[in-house]
C-alpha positions as CSV (number, residue, x, y, z in Angstrom):
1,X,103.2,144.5,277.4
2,X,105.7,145.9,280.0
3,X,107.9,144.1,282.3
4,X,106.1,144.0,285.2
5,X,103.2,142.1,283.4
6,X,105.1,139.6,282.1
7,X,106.7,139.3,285.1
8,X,103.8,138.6,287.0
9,X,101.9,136.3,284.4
10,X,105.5,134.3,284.5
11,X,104.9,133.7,288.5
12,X,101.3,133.5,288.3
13,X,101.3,130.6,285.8
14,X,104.2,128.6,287.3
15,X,102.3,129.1,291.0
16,X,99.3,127.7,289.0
17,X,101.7,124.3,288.6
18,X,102.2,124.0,292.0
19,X,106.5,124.6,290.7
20,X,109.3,126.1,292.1
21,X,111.2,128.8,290.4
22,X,113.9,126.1,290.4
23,X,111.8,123.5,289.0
24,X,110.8,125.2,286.5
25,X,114.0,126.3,285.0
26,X,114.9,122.9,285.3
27,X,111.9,122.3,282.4
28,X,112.2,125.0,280.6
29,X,116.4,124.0,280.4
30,X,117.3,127.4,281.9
31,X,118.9,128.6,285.2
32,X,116.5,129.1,288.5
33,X,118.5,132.7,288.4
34,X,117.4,133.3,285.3
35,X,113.5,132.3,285.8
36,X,114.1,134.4,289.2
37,X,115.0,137.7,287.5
38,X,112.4,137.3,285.1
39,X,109.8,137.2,287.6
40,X,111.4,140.1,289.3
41,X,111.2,141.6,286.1
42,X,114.7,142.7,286.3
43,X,115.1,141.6,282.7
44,X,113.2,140.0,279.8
45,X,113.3,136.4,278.0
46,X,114.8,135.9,274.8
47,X,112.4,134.5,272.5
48,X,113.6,130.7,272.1
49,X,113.3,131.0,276.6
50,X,109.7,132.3,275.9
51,X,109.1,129.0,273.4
52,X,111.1,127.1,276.4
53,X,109.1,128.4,279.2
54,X,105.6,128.1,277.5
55,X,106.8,124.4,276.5
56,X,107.5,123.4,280.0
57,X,104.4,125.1,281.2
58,X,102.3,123.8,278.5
59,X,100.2,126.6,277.6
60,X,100.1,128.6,274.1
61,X,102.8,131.6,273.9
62,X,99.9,133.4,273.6
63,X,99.6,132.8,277.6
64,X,102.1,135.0,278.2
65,X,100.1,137.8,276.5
66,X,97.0,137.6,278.7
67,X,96.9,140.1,281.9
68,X,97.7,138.8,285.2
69,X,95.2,138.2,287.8
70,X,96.6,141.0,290.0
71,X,99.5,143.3,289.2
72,X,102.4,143.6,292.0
73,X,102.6,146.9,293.4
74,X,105.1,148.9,291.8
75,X,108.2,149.4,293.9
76,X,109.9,152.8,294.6
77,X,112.8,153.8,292.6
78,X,116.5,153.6,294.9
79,X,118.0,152.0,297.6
80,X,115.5,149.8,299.8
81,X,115.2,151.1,303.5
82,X,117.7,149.2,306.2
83,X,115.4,146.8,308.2
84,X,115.3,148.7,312.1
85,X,116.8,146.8,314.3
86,X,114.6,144.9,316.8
87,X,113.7,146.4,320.3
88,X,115.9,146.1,322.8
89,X,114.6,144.8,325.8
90,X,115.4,146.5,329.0
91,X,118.1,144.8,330.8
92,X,117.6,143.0,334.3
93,X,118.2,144.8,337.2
94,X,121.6,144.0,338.5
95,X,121.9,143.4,342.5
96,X,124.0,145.9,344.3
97,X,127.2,144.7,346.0
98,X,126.6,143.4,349.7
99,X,128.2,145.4,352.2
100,X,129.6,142.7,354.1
101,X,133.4,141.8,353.5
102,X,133.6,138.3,352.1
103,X,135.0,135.9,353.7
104,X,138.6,134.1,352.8
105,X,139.6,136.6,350.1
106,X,141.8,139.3,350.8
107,X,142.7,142.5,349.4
108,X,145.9,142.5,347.3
């Protein structure tokens, strides 16, 4: 089973609880980081946090085995794009300068 699947059937049976990444790790006795890096599949379990997570879940470590409902799409490799700024709207037109001298001001 590759990352990504376990990665997936991690979220898709904590959704199923109705939990929070955070709340679960608070079951299972690990850190919401950790749960949150799993489900990224940026790393794997250890096999005592497998045992922990399928405890607090309360399904079979066999669970963790089946496929998830749908896959994530794979991400490219490298550096994700910078977000575009927003468009800028135009500015408002400014009202030219009266030709008329005001009044009580003079020049330095």
């Amino acid at each position: 089973m590759a990352k990504e699947e376990f990665a997936a059937r991690l979220r898709e049976l904590r959704e199923g609880r109705g939990w929070t990444q955070a709340e679960l790790a608070v079951k299972a006795g690990v850190s919401a980081a950790a749960v949150a890096q799993w489900e990224r599949a940026r790393f794997e379990p250890t096999w005592s946090n497998v045992i922990a997570l399928a405890d607090a879940l309360g399904v079979p470590i066999e669970a963790f085995r089946q496929a998830p409902a749908v896959l994530p799409p794979r991400r490219k490799a490298g550096r994700p794009r910078k977000p575009r700024p927003p468009a800028e709207e135009p500015a408002p037109p400014v009202a030219e300068p009266s030709s008329e001298k005001r009044k009580g001001r003079k020049k330095p």
